[in-house]
N, C-alpha and C positions, 0 to 999 in steps of 0.2 A: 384504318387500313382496310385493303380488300384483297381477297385471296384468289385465287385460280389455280385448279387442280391439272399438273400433265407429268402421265407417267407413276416414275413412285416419286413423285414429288409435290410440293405447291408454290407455287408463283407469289411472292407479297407485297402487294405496293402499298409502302408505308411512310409516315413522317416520323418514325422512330429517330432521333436524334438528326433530322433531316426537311429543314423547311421547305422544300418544293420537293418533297418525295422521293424515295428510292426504289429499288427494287431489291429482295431479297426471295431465294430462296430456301425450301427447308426438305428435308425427308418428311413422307407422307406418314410416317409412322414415329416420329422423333419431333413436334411441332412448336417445345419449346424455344425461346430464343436464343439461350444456347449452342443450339443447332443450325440457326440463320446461317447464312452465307451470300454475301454481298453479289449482285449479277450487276448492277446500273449502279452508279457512285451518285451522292446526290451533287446537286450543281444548282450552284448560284443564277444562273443565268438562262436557268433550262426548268420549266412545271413539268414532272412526269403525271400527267392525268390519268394514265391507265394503259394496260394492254389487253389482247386481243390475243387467245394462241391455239395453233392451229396444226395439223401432222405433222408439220414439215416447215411451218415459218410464228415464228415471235411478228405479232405488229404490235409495237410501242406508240401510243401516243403522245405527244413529245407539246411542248409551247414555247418557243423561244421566240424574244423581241416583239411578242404581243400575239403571232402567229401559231397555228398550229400545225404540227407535223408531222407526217406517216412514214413511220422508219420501220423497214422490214427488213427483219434479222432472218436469215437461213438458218434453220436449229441445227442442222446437223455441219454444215462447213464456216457457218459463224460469218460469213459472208452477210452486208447488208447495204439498204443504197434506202433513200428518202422519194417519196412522190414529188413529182415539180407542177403546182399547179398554175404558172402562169401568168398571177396577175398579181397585184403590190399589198390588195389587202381582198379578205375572202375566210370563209367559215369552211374547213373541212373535218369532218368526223368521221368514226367508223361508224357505221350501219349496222342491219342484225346479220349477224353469220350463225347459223344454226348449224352448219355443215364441219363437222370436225378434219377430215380428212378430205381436205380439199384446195386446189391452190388458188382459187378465187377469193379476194378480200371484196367484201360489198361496202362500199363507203359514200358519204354524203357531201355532197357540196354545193357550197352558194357563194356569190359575192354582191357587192351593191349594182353590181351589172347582168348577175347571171343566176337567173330565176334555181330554186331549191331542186338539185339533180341528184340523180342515186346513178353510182358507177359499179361495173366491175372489173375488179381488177386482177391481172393474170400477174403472180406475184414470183412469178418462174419466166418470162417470158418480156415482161413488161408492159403487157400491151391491156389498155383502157377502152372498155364499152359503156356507153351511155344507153343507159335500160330505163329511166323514166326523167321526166323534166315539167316541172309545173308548167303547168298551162296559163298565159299571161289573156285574159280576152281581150280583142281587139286585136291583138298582136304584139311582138317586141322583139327589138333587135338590137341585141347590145352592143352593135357595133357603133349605136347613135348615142353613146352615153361613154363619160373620160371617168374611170374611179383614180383616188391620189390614194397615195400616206403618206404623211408630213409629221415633221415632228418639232413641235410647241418646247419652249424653254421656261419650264416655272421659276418663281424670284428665288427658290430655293437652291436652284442648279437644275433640278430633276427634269428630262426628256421626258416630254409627252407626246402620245402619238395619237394623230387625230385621222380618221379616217374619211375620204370626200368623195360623193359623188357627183356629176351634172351632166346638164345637157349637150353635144358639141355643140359652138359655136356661143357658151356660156363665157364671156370676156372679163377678163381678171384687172375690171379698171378701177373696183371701188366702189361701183353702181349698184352691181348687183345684188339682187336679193338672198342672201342665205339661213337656213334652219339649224341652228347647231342642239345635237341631243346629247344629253346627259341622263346618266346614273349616279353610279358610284358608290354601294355600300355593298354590304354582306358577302362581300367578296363573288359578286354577278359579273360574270363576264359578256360585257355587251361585245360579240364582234362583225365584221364588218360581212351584211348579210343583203339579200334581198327583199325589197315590199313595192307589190305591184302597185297598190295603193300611191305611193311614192313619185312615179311617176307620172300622177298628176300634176303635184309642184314643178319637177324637173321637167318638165314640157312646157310650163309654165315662164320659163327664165329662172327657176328657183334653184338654187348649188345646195346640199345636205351634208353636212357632216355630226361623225359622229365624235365625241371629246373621250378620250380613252383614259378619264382619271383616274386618281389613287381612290383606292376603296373597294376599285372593282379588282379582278385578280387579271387582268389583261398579262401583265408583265413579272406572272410570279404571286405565290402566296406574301410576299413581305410587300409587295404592292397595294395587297387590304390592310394588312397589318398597319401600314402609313398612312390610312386614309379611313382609323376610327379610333372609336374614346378620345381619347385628350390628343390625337393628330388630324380629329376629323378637320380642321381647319381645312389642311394639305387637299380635300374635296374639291374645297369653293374655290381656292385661289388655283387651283389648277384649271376649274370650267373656267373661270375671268382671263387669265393667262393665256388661255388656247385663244378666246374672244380675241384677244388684243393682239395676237399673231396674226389670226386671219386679215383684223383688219389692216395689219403691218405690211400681211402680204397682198394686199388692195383684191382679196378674194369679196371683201366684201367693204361695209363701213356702219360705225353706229347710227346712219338713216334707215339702214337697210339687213341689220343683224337682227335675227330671232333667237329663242331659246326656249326647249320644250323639254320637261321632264313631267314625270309622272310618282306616286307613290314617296321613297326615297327620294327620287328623283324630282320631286315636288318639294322637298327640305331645300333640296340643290336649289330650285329654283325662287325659293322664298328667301335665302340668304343673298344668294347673289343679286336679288336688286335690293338686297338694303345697303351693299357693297359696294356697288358699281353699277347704278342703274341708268346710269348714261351711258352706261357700254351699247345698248339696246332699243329699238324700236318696239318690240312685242315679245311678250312673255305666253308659252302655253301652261300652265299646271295644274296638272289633272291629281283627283283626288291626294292630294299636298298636303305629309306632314308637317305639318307648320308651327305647332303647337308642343314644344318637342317636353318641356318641362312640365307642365299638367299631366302631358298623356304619363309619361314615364312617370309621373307621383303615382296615378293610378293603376294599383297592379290586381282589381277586376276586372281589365281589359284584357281580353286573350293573351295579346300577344306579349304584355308588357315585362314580364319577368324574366321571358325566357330571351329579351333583347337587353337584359344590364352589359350582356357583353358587347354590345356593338353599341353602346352611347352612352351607358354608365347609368349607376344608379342615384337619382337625384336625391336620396336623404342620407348620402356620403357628399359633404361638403363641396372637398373637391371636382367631384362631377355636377354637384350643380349650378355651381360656379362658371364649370367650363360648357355644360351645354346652355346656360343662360347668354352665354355671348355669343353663341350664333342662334339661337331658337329666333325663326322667323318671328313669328310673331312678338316675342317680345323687346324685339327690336325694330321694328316699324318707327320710324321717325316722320319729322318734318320733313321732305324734300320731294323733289319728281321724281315719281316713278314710271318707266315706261308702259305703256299698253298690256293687258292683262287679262287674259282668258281664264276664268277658272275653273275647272269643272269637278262634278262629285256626283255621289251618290246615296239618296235616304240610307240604303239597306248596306252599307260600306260597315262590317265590324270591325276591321284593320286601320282603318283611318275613319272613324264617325266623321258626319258629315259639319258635325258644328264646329270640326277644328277650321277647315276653309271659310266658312259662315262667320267667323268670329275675325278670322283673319282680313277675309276683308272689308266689312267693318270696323275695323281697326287703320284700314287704308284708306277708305273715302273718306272717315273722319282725318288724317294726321295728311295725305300726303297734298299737296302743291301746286300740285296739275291741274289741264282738266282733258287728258288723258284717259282713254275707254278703260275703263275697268267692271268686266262682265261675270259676273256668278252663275255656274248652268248648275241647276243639280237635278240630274235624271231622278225619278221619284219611282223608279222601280229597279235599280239597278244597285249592284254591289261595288266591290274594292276594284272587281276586274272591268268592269263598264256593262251596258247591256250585254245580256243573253240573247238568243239566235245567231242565226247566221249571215245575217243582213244589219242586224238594228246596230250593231257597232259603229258601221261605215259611215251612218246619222251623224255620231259626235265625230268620226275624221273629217267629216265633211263640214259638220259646226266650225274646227281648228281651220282647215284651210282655207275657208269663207274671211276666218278673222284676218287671216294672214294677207292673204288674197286681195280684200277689203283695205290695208293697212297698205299694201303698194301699188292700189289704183289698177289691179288688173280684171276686168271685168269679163272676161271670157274666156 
């Protein structure tokens, strides 16, 4: 839980008996819970992430249907109305507000169209000023760019929602080239943001989207809760599911589909082409737990003890059981695999680098192909990629070479 002092009271957003959070208040001098008192009910269909409070106004940050929401309550006539930002999918947050007695909310926003912007806002009056906006070089106008949100039908029932950008004039016949990203664990909510970077591909003919599966908390804490330990399955067949939509909906097709994750998101990506690797043209996976059974036996490794809760401990049967049937690596089989970019890093302690190293060795020896399959391991860099401020851009520009290379676009 986390508290906030106004008045002679405190504010408590808590999951006390309450999966996606409530709000409670208490007396500043009576703090037991005893003394709680219900302000926000909790709701199935709504993440309360936190509030914001200020002389004269409560702003609640609110998630529903994957999105996030700026609800600003009047304290004193209980009076309240929601921010309207405009566009189908987009990242808004609160900002810093140091100012207590004041009716400006300062808050943040992006979308896959609209570079990272800080507003203020007049939360008496209604009225919104744009006080700074990333600078895109070269220029950018996002009126030359379509963002979607669609929503994907996993085999289980369960709506998923995927978030898309492209270029105008990007034709939905089946041809075209697209990137779909995944996550999906520890309850990270990837949403739908901007990267200048990005629109190199989208200039390209390239469509991006993002797969908004179980694992992350897009849609509610019980959205992670579905999509780890013994439901991590509910991950991979939601990334394959979203795949087979797009190409249902001739956004794209398996000549022309990619798929890129990182970290976690490099498990994603290790299972799903032992799964369904004809869904796919090219795979990106950057430093990729792949090795999920080793690592978790090993609990010298940092991180390893304090993750029994997101994938179980493997010298409890049933958990090893159940991460052995998807641990990339030790399910590499006989068959084709799509194209395959790998990358890592020497100095990686969160993912060492012989888990990838081992993996794929494990592929050029078993799979079918003869299908690219490239190892990079930067030899000065860690879990998060190169340091500076430039040397990054090196492996983005390694990924969309391959990509790029892979559908004959050469300029």
């Amino acid at each position: 839980y986390s508290i906030a002092h106004f008045e002679d009271k405190f504010y408590i957003v808590t999951n006390w008996d309450a999966t996606n959070f409530r709000l409670m208040e208490t007396p500043a001098n009576a703090t037991s819970k005893d003394n709680w008192k219900e302000v926000i009910a909790h709701r199935e269909d709504v993440l309360l992430e936190g509030v914001e409070l200020f002389n004269d106004f409560m702003v609640v940050d609110e998630r529903q249907n994957g999105l996030t929401n700026l609800r600003i309550i009047n304290q004193t006539s209980g009076d309240e109305h929601y921010l309207d930002f405009g566009e189908p999918a987009y990242n808004a947050y609160i900002s810093t507000n140091a100012e207590f007695n004041t009716k400006t909310l300062r808050f943040g926003y992006t979308s896959m169209t609209t570079p990272n912007s800080t507003f203020d806002y007049n939360m008496e009056t209604k009225e919104k000023t744009l006080m700074k906006q990333q600078e895109v070089v070269g220029g950018h106008n996002p009126e030359d760019y379509v963002t979607e949100r669609v929503w994907a039908t996993a085999r289980d029932g369960e709506r998923i929602p995927i978030s898309i950008v492209y270029r105008k004039g990007f034709e939905k016949n089946g041809e075209g080239p697209l990137l779909q990203y995944g996550y999906g664990s520890y309850g990270a909510t990837i949403d739908a943001s901007f990267s200048s970077v990005r629109l190199s591909l989208l200039d390209r003919g390239f469509a991006f989207a993002i797969a908004h599966i179980r694992g992350g908390q897009l849609m509610g804490r019980q959205w992670y809760e579905d999509g780890k330990m013994f439901k991590k399955m509910n991950t991979f067949n939601d990334f394959i599911d979203c795949s087979k939509f797009l190409i249902e909906e001739n956004y794209t097709s398996g000549e022309h589909l990619y798929a890129q994750g990182g970290s976690a998101g490099g498990l994603l990506m290790g299972a799903v082409v032992n799964l369904a690797p004809d869904l796919y043209n090219g795979i990106l996976a950057a430093v990729p737990f792949v090795d999920v059974v080793s690592t978790m036996w090993d609990e010298t490794i940092p991180l390893t003890t304090n993750e029994f809760d997101e994938w179980g401990n493997p010298k409890e049967l049933e958990s090893y059981e159940y991460m052995l049937s998807y641990s990339p690596y030790d399910n590499v089989t006989a068959q084709d695999y799509p194209n395959m970019l790998v990358t890592t890093g020497l100095f990686d302690s969160q993912v060492q680098y012989w888990e990838p190293a081992k993996w794929v060795a494990k592929l050029r020896e078993m799979k079918t192909d003869q299908n690219t399959l490239i190892l990079d391991t930067d030899m000065e860099a860690g879990h998060g990629g190169a340091s500076g401020r430039f040397k990054r851009y090196k492996t983005t520009a390694l990924q969309y070479a391959f990509l790029l290379d892979l559908e004959g676009i050469a300029e």
